[in-house]
N, C-alpha and C positions, 0 to 999 in steps of 0.2 A: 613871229619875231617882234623884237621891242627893242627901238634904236639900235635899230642893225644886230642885235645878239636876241639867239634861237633859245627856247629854251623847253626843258622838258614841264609837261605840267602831270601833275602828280592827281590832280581832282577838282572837280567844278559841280556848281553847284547853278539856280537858275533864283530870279526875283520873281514872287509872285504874282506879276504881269506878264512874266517870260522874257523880256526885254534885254535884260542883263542877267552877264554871265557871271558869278565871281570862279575867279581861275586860282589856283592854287599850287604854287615851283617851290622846290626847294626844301621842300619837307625835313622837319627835324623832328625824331621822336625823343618825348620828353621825358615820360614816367612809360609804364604797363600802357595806356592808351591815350594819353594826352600827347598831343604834336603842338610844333611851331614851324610856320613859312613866311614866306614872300607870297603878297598875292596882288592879282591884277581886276580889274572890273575890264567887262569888254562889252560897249554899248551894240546890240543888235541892229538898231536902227541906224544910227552914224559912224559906225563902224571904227570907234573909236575906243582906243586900248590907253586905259591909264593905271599907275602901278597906286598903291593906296597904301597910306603915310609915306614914311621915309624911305630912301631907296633901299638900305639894308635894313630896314625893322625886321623882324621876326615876330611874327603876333599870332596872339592866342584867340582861340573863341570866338572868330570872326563868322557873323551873320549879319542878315538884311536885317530891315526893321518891317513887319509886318507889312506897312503902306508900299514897300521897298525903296522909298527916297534917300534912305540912310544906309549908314552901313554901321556895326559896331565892333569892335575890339578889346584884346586887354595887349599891353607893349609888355616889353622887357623890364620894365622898370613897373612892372605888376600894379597898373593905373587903369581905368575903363575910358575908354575914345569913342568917338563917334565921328563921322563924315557924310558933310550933306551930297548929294552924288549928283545932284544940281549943281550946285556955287564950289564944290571940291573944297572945301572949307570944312579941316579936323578940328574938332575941339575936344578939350579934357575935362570928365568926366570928374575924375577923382585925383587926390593930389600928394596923398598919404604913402602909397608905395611905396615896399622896400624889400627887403630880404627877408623879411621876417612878418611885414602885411599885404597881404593879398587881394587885391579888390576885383573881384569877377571871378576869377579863379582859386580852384580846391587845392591844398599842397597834396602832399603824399600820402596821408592818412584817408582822406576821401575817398582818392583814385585806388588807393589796392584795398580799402575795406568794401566798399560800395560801386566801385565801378565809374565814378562822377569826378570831373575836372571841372566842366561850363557852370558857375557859378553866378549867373545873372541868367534875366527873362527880360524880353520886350513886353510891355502891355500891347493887349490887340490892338489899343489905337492908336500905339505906336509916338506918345507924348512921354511914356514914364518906363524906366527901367528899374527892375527888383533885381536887387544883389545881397550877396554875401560880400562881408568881410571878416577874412581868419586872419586872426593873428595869431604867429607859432612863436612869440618870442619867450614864453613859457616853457615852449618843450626841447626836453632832450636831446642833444644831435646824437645820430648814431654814422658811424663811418665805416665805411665799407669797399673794397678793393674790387674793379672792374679789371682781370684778369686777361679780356678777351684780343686785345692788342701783344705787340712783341714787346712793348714795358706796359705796366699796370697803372691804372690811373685810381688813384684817391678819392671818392667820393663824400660830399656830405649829406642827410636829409632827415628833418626833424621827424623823430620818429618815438613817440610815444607807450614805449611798453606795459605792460599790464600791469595797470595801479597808477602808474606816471599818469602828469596833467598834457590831457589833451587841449589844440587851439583854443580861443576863445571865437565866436563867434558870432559877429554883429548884423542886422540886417536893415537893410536901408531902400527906398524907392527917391528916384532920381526925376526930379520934372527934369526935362529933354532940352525946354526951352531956357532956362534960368540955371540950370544947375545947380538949383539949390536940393537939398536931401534931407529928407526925412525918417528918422528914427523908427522901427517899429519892434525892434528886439535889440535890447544888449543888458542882457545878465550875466557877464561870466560867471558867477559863483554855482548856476545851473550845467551840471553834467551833462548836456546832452550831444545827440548827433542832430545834423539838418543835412540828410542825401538828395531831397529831392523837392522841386518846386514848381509851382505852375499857377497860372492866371486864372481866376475864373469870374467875367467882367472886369468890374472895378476892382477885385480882391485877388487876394494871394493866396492859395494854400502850400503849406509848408510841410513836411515829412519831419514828425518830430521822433525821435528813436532813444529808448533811455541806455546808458550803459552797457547793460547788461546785452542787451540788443534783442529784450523779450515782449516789451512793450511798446506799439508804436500808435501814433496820435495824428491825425492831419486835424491841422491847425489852420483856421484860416484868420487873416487879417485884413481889418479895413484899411481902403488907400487912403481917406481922409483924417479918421479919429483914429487908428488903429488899434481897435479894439478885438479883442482875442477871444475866437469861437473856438472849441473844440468838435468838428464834424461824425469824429468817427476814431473809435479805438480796437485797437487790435492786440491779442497777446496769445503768448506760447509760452506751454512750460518750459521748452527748448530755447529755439529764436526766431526771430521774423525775418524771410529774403526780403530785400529790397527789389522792386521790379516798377516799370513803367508803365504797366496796366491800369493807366488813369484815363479816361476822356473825359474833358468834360463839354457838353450837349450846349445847344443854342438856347434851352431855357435855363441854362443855368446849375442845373443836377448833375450827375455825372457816372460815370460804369466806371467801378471797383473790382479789381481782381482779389479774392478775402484768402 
């Protein structure tokens, strides 16, 4: 219970000290596999249940931060938050939000081509976040009728058809403490895809995929200079799956699924 009202929790998750719980009510599905809820932190030790931001947010993406002292999110107003789970003290990440720019999170075209909505990463030491930002205010709306109720509701979602211009997308690492951000991709004039990201130390590698969806590139970038290595290239005369068969190792190397 939470001031006296009971509620169903839909999924939980643990910090990796074990300590806290993050709980998860209220579940909304978004697209094919993105959701939004109401969630709660519930400390182990003091047994104490607090709900995280505002009473009715609805938020996206929500994880610890490595160290687990934080917690992060994207809102409705498609912004990236953070909460220190010491001082409960949210602050905003980013300030651009809107209907048409995304920060943290993938619109539509990610989620059903690729499978990917979570659009940021924690660094392991938990000081900097790497994010995407799409903006769809280039593409297409496509509108389409959700039948499934006793009247039909109107949908909208930028939805780029074959040849049409896909988002543009920016990419940025966020110091934690200053919020200030850092540039390290924004070419729109470059066609490409970015489905998939990850840390490795200081650096970022990136899933670069071209068009056609036959040639893909992990790209990696420095945190400091942001300078652009190409690791490893991959092609088909067909296309390339996209899959999560990345680790990368405590020296630094990493296992590839080819």
């Amino acid at each position: 219970k939470y001031n006296n009202e009971s509620f169903h929790i839909s999924s939980f998750s643990f910090n990796k000290t074990g300590t806290k719980l993050l709980l998860l009510i209220n579940r909304a599905k978004k697209w094919r596999h993105s959701y939004s809820g109401n969630y709660f932190i519930y400390d182990l030790l003091t047994e104490e249940l607090i709900q995280v931001s505002d009473k009715d947010s609805y938020l996206l993406n929500v994880k610890f931060s490595p160290d687990g002292k934080k917690l992060s999110y994207v809102k409705e107003d498609n912004n990236l938050y953070i909460i220190d789970l010491i001082t409960q003290r949210e602050k905003q990440l980013t300030r651009d939000g809107s209907d048409t720019i995304l920060n943290g999170h993938f619109g539509w075209l990610y989620e059903e081509e690729f499978g990917g909505y979570d659009a940021y990463r924690w660094s392991p030491d938990s000081k900097y976040i790497f994010f995407f930002k799409e903006d769809q205010s280039n593409v297409k709306q496509f509108y389409w009728l959700d039948e499934r109720a006793q009247y039909p509701n109107l949908n909208i979602v930028y939805y780029p058809k074959v040849g049409e211009d896909n988002p543009k997308i920016k990419m940025g690492i966020i110091n934690v403490r200053n919020r200030r951000i850092k540039w390290i991709y924004n070419e729109p004039d470059e066609d490409l895809y970015f489905p998939r990201a990850l840390w490795q130390d200081d650096k970022i590698i990136v899933f670069n995929l071209n068009r056609r969806q036959n040639q893909l590139d992990l790209v990696r970038f420095g945190l400091r200079n942001g300078k652009r290595e190409i690791l490893l290239t991959e092609r088909d005369s067909c296309w390339i799956d996209i899959h999560d068969n990345m680790r990368v190792l405590k020296d630094g190397s990493f296992i590839w699924t080819s």
